[in-house]
C-alpha beads as a LAMMPS data file, in Angstrom:
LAMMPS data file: protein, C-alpha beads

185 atoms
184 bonds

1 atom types
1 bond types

-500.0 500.0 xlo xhi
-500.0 500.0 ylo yhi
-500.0 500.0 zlo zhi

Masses

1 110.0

Atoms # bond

1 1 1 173.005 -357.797 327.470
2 1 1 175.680 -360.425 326.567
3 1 1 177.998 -358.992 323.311
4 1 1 176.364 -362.542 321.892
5 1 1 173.412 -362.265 321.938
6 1 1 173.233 -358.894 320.963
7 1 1 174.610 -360.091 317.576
8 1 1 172.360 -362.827 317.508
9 1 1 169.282 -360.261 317.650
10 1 1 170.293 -357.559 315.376
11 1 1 171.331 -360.533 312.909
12 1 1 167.747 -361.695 313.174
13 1 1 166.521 -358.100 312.867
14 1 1 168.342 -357.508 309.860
15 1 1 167.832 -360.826 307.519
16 1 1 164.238 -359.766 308.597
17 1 1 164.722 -356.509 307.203
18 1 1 166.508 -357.700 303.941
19 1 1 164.530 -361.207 303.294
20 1 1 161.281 -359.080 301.922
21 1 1 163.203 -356.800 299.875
22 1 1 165.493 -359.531 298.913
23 1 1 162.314 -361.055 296.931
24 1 1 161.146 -357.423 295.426
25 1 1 164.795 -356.672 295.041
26 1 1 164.420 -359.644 292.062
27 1 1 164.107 -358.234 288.181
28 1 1 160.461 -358.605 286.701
29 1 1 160.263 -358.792 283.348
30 1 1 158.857 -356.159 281.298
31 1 1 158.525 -355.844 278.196
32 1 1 157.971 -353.180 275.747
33 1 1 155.383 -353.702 272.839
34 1 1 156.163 -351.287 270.029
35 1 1 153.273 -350.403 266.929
36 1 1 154.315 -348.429 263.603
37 1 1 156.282 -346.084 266.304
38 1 1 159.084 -344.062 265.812
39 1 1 161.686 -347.066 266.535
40 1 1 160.252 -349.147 263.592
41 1 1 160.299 -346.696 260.988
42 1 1 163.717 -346.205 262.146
43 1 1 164.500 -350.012 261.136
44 1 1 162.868 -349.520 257.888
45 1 1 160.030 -346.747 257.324
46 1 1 157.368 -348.918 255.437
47 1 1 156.873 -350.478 259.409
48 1 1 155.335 -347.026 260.570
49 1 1 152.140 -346.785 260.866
50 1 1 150.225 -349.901 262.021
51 1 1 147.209 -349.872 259.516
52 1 1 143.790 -351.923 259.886
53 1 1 140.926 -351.657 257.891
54 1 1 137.460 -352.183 258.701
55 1 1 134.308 -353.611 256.947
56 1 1 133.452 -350.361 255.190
57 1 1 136.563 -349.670 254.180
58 1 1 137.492 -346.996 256.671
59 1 1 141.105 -347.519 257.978
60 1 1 142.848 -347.169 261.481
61 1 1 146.546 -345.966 261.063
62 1 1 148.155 -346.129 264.671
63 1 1 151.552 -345.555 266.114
64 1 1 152.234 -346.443 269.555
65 1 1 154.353 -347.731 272.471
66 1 1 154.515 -348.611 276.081
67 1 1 155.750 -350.833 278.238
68 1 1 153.934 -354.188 280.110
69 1 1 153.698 -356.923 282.149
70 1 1 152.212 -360.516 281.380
71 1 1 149.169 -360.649 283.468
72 1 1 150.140 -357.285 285.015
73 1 1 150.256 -353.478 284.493
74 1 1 150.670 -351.899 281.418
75 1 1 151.644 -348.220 280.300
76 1 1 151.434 -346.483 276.907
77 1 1 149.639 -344.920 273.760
78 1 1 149.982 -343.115 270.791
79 1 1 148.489 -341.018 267.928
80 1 1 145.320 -342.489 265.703
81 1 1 144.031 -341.239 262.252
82 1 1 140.724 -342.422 260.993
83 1 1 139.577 -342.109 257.024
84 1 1 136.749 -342.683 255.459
85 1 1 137.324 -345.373 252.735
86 1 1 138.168 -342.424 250.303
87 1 1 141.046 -341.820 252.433
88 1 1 139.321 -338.271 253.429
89 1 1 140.057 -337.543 257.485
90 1 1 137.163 -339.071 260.175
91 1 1 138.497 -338.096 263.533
92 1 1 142.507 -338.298 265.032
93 1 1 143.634 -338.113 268.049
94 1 1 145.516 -340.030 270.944
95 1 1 145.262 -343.555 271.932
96 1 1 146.587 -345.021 276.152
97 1 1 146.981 -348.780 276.908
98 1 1 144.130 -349.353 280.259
99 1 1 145.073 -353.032 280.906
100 1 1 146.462 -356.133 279.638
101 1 1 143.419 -358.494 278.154
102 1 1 146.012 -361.220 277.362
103 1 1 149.576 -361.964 275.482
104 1 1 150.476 -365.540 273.628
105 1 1 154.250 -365.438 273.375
106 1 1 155.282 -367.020 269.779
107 1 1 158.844 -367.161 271.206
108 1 1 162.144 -365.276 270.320
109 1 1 163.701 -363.709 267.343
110 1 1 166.856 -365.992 266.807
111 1 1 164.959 -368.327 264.464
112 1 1 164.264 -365.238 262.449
113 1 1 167.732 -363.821 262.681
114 1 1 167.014 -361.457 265.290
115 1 1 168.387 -360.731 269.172
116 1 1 167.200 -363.053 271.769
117 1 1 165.041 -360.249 273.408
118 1 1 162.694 -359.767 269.938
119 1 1 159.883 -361.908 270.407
120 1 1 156.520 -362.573 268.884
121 1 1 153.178 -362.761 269.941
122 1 1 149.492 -361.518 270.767
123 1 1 149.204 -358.715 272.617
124 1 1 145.562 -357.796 273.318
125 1 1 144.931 -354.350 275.341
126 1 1 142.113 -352.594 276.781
127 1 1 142.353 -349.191 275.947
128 1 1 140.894 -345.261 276.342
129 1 1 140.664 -343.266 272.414
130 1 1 140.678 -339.497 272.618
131 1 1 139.998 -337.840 270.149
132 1 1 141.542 -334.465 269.754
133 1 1 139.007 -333.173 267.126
134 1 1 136.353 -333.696 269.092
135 1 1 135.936 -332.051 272.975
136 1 1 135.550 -333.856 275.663
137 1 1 134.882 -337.406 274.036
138 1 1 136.676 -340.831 275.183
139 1 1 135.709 -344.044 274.010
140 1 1 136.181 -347.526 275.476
141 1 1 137.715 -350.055 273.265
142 1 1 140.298 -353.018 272.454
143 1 1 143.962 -353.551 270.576
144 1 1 145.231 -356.713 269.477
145 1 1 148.569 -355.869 268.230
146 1 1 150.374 -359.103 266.459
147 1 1 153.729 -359.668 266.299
148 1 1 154.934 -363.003 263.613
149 1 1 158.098 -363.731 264.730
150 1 1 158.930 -366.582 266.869
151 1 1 159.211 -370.665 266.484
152 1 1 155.918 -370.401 267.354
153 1 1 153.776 -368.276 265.425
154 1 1 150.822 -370.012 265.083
155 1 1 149.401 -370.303 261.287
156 1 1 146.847 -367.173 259.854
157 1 1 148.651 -364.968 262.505
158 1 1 149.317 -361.653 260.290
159 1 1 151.799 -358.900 261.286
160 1 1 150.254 -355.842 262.642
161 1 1 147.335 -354.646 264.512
162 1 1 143.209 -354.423 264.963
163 1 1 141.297 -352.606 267.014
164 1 1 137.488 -352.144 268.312
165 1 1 135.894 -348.644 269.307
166 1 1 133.372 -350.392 271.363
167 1 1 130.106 -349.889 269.968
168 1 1 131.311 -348.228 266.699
169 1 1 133.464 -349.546 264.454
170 1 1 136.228 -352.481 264.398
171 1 1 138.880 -352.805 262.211
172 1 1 139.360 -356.143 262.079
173 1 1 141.634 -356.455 258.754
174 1 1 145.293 -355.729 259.532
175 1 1 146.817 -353.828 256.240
176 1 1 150.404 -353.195 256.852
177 1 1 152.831 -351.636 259.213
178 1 1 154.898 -353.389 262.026
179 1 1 155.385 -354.662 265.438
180 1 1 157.448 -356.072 267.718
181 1 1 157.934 -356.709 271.559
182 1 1 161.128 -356.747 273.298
183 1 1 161.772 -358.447 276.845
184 1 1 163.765 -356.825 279.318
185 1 1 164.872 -359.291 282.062

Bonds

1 1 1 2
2 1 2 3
3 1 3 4
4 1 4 5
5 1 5 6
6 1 6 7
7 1 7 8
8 1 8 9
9 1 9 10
10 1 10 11
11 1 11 12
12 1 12 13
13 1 13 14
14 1 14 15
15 1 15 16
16 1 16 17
17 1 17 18
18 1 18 19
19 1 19 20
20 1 20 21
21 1 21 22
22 1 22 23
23 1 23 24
24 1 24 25
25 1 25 26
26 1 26 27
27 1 27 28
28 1 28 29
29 1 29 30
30 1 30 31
31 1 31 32
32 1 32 33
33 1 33 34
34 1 34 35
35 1 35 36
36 1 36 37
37 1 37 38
38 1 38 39
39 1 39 40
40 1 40 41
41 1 41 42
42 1 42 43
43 1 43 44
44 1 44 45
45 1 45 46
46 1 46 47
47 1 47 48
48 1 48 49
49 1 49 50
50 1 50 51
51 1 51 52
52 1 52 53
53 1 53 54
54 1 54 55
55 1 55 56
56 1 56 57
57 1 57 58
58 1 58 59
59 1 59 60
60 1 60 61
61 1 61 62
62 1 62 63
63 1 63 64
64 1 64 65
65 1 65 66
66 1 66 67
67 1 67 68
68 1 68 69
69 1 69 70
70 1 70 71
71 1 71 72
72 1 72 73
73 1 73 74
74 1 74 75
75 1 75 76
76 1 76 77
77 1 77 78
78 1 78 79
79 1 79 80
80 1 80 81
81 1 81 82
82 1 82 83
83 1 83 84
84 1 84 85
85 1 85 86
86 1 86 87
87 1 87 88
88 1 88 89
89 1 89 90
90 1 90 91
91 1 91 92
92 1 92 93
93 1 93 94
94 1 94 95
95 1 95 96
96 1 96 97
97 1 97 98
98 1 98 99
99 1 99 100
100 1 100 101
101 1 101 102
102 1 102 103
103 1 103 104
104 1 104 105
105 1 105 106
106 1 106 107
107 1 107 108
108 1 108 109
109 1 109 110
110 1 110 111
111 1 111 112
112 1 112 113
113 1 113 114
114 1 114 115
115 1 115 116
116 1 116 117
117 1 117 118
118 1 118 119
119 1 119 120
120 1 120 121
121 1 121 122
122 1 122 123
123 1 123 124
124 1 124 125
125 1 125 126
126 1 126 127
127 1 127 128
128 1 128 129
129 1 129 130
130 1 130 131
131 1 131 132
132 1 132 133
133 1 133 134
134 1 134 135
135 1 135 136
136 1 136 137
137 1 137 138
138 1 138 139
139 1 139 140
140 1 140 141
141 1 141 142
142 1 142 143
143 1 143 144
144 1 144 145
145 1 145 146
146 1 146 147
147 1 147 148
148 1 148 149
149 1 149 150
150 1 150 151
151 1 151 152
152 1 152 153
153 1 153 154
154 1 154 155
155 1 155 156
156 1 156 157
157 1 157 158
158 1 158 159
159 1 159 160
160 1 160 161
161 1 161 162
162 1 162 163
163 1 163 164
164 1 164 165
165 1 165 166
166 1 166 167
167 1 167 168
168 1 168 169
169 1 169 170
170 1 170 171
171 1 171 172
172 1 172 173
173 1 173 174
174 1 174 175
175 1 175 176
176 1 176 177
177 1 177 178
178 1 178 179
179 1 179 180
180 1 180 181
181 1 181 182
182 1 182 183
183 1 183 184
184 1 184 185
């Protein structure tokens, strides 16, 4: 084989080697959504725990974290505690994001004073509940966890979260507690 042509081929070879990875070798964005966790009550610890109410007065405190993609994959959980509306115990246990329903980006922090990568939004997961009182029980239901910063928070969006135990309960009043999501380019 001509020296020239031999350097034409592996040249091809290579660039189509490196073109594909080239395209997967690109950042994704991810972003992490954080929920009355450990990193907000750091900030200030009136942000920890998320807490929803329902109809009956029952409440849903929640603290949780994970990380996501728009459209995409999502990984995380937490710890749940459910009272009566006396405030006496119902069930606790563990909580893991299942999929991403949706997420409405309100935009970034700045116009709140905050870094660039702080953003607001909807975040609205599918998710497993375990709960650790109980053996062998997991239930099916759905987090909306609301973050109000942004340029674009649309108006009657409230900080914090809700949640439906499909088929049982929703807490569909969010009480107090904190959230944020932060984008990772």
């Amino acid at each position: 084989m001509k020296p020239g042509v031999a350097t034409a081929i592996a040249a091809i070879v290579f660039a189509v080697a490196i073109v594909p990875g080239m395209t997967s070798a690109a950042p994704a964005m991810k972003w992490t959504f954080h929920a009355g966790d450990a990193f907000l009550a750091s900030l200030d610890p009136s942000f920890s725990p998320d807490v929803a109410r329902a109809e009956n007065g029952d409440t849903l405190a929640l603290a949780g974290m994970g990380t996501y993609n728009p459209g995409g994959a999502v990984n995380g959980g937490g710890l749940f505690w459910h009272n009566d509306s006396s405030g006496n115990p119902v069930h606790h246990g563990t909580w893991a994001a299942v999929a991403v329903v949706s997420y409405d980006d309100f935009g970034n922090g700045v116009v709140d004073g905050l870094p660039r990568t702080f953003h607001g939004g909807v975040l609205v997961l599918a998710v497993t509940i375990t709960p650790t009182d109980i053996s062998g029980v997991t239930l099916d239901g759905t987090l909306v966890v609301t973050c109000a910063l942004g340029s674009d928070v649309p108006a009657g969006a409230e900080e914090g979260i809700t949640a439906e135990v499909s088929g049982v309960i929703s807490f569909d009043e969010s009480v107090s507690g904190n959230t944020l999501f932060v984008l990772t380019p």
